[in-house]
C-alpha positions in Angstrom: -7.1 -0.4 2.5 -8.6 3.5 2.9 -6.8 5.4 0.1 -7.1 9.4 0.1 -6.1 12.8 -0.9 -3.7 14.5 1.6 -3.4 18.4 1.9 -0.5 18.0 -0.5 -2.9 16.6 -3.2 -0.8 13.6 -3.5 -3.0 9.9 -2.3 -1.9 8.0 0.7 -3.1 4.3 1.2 -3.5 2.8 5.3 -4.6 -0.6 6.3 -7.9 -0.2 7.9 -8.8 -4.4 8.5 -7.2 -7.2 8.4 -9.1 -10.3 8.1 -6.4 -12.2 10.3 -5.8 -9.2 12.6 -3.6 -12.0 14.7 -0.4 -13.6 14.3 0.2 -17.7 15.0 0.9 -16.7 18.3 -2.7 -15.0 19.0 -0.6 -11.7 19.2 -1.6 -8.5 17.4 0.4 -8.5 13.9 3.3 -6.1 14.0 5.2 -4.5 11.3 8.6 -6.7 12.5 10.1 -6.8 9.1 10.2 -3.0 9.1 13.7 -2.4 8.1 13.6 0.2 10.6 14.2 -1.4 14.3 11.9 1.3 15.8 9.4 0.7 14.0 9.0 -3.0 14.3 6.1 -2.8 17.3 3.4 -0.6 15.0 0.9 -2.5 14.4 0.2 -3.7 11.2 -3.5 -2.2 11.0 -3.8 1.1 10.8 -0.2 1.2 8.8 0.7 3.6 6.0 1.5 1.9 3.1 0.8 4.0 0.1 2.6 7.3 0.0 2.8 10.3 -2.5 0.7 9.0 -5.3 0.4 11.5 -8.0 -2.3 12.1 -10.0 -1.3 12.0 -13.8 -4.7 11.9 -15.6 -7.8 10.4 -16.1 -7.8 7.2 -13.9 -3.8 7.1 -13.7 -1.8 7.8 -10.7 2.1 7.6 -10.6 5.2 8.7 -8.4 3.8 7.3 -5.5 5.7 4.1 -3.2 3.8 1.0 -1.7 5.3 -0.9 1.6 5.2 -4.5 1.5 4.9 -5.0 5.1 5.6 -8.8 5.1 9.0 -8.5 3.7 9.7 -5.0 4.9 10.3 -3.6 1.9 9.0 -0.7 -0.2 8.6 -0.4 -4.2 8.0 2.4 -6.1 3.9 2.4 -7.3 1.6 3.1 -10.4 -2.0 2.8 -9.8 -5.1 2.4 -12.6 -8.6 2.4 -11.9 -10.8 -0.3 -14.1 -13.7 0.8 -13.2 -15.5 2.4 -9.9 -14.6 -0.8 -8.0 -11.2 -2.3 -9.8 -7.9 -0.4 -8.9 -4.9 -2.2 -10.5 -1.4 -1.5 -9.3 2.2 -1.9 -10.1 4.4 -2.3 -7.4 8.3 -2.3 -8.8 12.5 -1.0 -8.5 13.9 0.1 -11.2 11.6 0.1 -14.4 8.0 -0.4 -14.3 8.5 -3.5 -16.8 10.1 -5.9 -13.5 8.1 -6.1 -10.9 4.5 -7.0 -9.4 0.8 -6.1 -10.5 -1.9 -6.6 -8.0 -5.9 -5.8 -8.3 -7.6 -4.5 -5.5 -11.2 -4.8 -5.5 -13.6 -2.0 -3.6 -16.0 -3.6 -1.3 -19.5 -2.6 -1.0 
């Protein structure tokens, strides 16, 4: 995942590589749980999936929405960076207290 300022100043978040880039089929993944139909045959790399992150302060990000692209579904996202290389997020509906937390580590 590539994660950068826009124009706006708000941080977007695209796939760049997939380590399985192919389905079971051999086919290219595609987004086909996209709740919209039109959108099912974009490919799953190179999809946005982080939009409109705010920065709030030092390390902390907020506002912002993450698509879950196996399910098709989108939650609203808080982000925290560890350290240089350890970005913790909170993917949830609602309240911040139900929903997901995932770590994404930077590669070198």
């Amino acid at each position: 995942i590539e994660i950068y300022k826009t124009k706006k100043g708000s941080y977007e978040g695209k796939i760049i590589w997939l380590a399985d880039p192919l389905d079971e089929d051999g086919e290219i993944k595609l987004d086909k749980e996209n709740p919209n139909k039109k959108l099912r045959n974009q490919t799953i790399n190179g999809l946005m999936i982080i939009k409109d992150l705010e920065f709030i302060n030092e390390n902390k990000w907020s506002n912002g929405s993450i698509y879950d692209a196996r399910s098709g579904k989108t939650y609203n996202l808080n982000a925290r960076l560890e350290d240089k290389n350890t970005l913790f997020m909170r993917g949830y509906i609602g309240f911040s207290l139900i929903g997901r937390t995932t770590t994404w580590t930077r590669l070198p």
